[in-house]
C-alpha positions as CSV (number, residue, x, y, z in Angstrom):
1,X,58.2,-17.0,243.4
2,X,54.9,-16.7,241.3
3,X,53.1,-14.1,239.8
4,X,49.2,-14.6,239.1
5,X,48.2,-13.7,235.7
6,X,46.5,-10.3,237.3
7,X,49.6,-8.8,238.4
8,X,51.1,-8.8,234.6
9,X,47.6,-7.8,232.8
10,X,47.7,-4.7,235.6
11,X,51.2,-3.5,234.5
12,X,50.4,-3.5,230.5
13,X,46.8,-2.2,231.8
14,X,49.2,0.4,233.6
15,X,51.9,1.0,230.4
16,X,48.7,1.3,228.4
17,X,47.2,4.3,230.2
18,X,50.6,5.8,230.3
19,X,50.8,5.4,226.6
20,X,47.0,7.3,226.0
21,X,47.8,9.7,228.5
22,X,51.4,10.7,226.8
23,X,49.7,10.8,223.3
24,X,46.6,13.0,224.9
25,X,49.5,15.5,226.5
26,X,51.0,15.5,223.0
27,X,48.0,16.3,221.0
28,X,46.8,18.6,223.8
29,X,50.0,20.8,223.4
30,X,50.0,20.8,220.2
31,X,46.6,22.5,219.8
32,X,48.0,25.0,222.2
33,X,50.9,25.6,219.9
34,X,48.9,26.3,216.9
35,X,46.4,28.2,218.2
36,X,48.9,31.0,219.0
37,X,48.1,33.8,216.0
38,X,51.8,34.2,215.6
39,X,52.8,30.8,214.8
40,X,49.6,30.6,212.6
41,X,51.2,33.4,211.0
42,X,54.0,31.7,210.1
43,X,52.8,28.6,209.0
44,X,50.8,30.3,206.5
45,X,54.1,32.2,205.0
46,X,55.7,28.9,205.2
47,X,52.5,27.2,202.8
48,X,52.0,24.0,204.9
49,X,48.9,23.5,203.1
50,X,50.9,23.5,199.6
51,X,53.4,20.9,201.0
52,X,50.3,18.6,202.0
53,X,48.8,19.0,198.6
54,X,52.2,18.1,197.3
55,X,52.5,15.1,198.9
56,X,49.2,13.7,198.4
57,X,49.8,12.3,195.5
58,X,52.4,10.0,197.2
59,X,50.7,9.0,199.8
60,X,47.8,7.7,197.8
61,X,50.1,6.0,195.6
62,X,51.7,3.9,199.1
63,X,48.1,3.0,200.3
64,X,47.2,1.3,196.5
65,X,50.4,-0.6,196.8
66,X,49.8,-1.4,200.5
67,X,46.2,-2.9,199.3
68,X,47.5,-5.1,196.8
């Protein structure tokens, strides 16, 4: 039994928009999530912010060693 070459590209086309629409769902819900004043709240005791500034400084240090 054969399958044409359309039948294959339609199920990755298929996987492919599951994949966007999965990721769209996540980020979607996520925005919910922190839009709620409470758990804004408690991401601001928590100091998000001063665990990204921390770790800027090794993330820049991974992409200049990921360029050379």
């Amino acid at each position: 039994m054969e399958f044409s070459q359309d039948t294959n590209n339609s199920g990755t086309d298929k996987d492919t928009l599951y994949m966007l629409g999965g990721a769209a769902l996540i980020l979607f819900g996520a925005g919910l999530i922190l839009s709620n004043p409470l758990v804004r709240r408690y991401f601001g005791q928590i100091g998000i912010a001063n665990i990204a500034q921390a770790a800027m400084p090794d993330i820049d240090r991974y992409l200049k060693l990921r360029q050379m």
